[in-house]
C-alpha positions in Angstrom: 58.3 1.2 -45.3 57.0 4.6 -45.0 53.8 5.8 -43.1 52.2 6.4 -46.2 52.6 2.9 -47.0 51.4 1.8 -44.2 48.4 3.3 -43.9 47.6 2.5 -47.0 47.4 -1.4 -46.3 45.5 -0.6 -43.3 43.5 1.2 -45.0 43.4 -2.2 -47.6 42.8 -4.3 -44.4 39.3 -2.1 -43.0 37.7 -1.9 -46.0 38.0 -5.1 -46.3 36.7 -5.8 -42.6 34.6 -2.7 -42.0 34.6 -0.4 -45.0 32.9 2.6 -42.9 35.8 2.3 -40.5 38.1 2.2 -43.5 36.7 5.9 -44.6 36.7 7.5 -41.1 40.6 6.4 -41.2 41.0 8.1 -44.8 38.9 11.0 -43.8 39.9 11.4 -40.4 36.7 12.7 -39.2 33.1 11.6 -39.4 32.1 13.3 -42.6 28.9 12.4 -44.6 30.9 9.7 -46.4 31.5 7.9 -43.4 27.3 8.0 -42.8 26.6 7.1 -46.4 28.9 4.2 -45.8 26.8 3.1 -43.1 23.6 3.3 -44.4 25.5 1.1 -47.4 26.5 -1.1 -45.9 23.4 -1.6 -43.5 21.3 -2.7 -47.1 23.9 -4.9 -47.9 27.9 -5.4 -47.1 28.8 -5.6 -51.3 27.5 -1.2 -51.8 29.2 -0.4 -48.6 32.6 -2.1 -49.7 32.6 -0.6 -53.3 32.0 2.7 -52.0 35.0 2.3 -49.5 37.3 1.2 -52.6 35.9 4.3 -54.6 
């Protein structure tokens, strides 16, 4: 298994768990993504998890 493949299922796992987490980890930095995620995902976990798999 490469690393690419790897952080791909973690990736897989976090958005799953805790999308923002999941696009800080595919960003690697704390980009507006990561806040619109939040704010998502603070009305309701279902926008916050769709925007993660997007």
């Amino acid at each position: 298994m490469t690393e690419e493949d790897t952080n791909k299922i973690i990736e897989i796992l976090l958005i799953l768990v805790i999308p923002p987490v999941a696009i800080w980890f595919h960003d690697r930095a704390c980009t507006g993504q990561v806040c619109l995620n939040i704010c998502l995902c603070l009305l309701f976990w279902l926008p916050g998890f769709l925007h993660a798999i997007w």
